[in-house]
C-alpha positions in Angstrom: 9.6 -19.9 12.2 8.6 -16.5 13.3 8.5 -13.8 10.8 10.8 -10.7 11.6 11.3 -7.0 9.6 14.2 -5.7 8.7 13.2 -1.7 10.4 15.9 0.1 9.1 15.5 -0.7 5.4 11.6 -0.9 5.5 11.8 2.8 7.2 14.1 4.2 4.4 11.7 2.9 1.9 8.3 4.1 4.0 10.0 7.8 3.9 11.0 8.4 0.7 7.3 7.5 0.1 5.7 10.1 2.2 8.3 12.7 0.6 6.5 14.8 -1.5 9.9 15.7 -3.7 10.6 12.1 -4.0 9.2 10.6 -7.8 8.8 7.5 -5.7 4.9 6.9 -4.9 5.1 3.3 -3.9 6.9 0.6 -2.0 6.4 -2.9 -1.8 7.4 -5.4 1.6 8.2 -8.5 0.7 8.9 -11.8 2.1 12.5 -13.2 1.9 12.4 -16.5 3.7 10.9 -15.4 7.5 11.7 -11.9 7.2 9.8 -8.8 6.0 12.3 -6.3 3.4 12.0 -3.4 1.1 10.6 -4.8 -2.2 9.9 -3.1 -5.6 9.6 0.6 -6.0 8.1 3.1 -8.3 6.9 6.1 -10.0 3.9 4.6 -11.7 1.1 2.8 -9.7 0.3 0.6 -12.9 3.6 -0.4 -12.4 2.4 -1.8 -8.6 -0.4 -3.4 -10.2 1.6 -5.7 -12.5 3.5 -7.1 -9.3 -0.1 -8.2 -7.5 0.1 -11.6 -9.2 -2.1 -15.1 -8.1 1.0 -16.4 -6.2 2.4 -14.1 -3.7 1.6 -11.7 -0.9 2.9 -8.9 -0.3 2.4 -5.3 1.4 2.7 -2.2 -0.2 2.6 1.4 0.7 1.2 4.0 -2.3 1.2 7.9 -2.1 -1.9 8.8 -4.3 -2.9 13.0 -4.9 -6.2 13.3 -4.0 -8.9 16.9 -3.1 -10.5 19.2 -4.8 -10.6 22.4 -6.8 -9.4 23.8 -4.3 -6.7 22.1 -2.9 -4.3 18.7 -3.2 -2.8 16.7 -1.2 -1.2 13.4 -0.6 -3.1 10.8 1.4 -1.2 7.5 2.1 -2.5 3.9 1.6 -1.4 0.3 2.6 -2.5 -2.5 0.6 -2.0 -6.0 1.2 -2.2 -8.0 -1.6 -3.3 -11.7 -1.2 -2.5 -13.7 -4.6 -5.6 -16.7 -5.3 -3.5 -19.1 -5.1 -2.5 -18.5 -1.9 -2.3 -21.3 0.9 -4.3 -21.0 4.0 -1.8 -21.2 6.0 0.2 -18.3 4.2 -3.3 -16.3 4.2 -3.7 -16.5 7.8 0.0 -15.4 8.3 -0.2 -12.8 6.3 -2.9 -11.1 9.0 -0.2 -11.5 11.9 2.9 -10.3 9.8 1.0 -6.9 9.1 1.3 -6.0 12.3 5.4 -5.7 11.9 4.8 -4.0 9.0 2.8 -1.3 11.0 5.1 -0.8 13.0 7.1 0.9 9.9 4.0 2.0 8.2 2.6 4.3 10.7 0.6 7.0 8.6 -2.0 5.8 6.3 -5.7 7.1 5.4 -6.8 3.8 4.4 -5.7 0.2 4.8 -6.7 -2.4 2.1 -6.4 -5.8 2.2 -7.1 -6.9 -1.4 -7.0 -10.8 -3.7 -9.1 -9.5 -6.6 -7.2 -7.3 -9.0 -9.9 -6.1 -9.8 -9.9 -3.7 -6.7 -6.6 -2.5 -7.6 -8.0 0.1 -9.7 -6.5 3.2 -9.0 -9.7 5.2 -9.3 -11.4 2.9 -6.6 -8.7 2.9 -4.2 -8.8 7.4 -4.6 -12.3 7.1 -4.3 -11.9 4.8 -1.1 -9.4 7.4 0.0 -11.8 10.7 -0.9 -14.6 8.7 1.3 -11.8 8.3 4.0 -11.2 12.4 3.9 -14.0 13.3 5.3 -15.3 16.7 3.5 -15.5 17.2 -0.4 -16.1 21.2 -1.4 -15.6 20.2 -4.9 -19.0 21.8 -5.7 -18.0 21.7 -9.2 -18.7 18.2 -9.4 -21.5 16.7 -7.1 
């Protein structure tokens, strides 16, 4: 069966994201059955991490601060988390269903597509994200 998004509810969830006065920083899009909805949301990104388990794939979209002395600012990324365990079949889907979800997600700096926890770590993914940014004045320290 083809997979299929629920737009509306996905949107909400992708804009109260990128709202800087919203406490929420991330949203997860989750499979229920053959179609793509609104998951988890939070205020914590540690909180994100302990949904990236072995068995399941899912999407999310994280609001991280990132700059410099001189300035901050919110840069946008979307992960896609791919459990070990897995199948192939679900792997391979996975690739194809992203697509729907970019068509909600539409503003991101980076995109991710991670299995190993591992690479959750939030100070690889802001460093992935600094690289992403182009410039660094942060004289202070280089």
């Amino acid at each position: 069966m083809a997979t299929k998004i629920d737009k509306e509810a996905c949107r909400e969830a992708y804009n109260l994201v990128r709202d800087d006065g919203s406490a929420v920083i991330w949203v997860t899009f989750k499979y229920e059955g053959s179609t793509i909805v609104p998951g988890e949301q939070g205020a914590e990104y540690q909180d994100f991490i302990q949904l990236c388990t072995d068995d399941i794939r899912l999407f999310a979209f994280v609001r991280f601060t990132t700059g410099d002395a001189m300035s901050k600012r919110s840069k946008f990324a979307l992960i896609t988390w791919i459990g070990e365990n897995v199948s192939g079949l679900q792997r391979a889907k996975t690739g194809t269903d992203k697509t729907l979800v970019k068509e909600v997600v539409q503003n991101f700096a980076k995109e991710f597509v991670i299995s190993d926890r591992k690479e959750l770590a939030e100070d690889f993914i802001k460093s992935e994200l600094k690289k992403a940014g182009g410039a660094n004045y942060d004289a202070q320290t280089e």
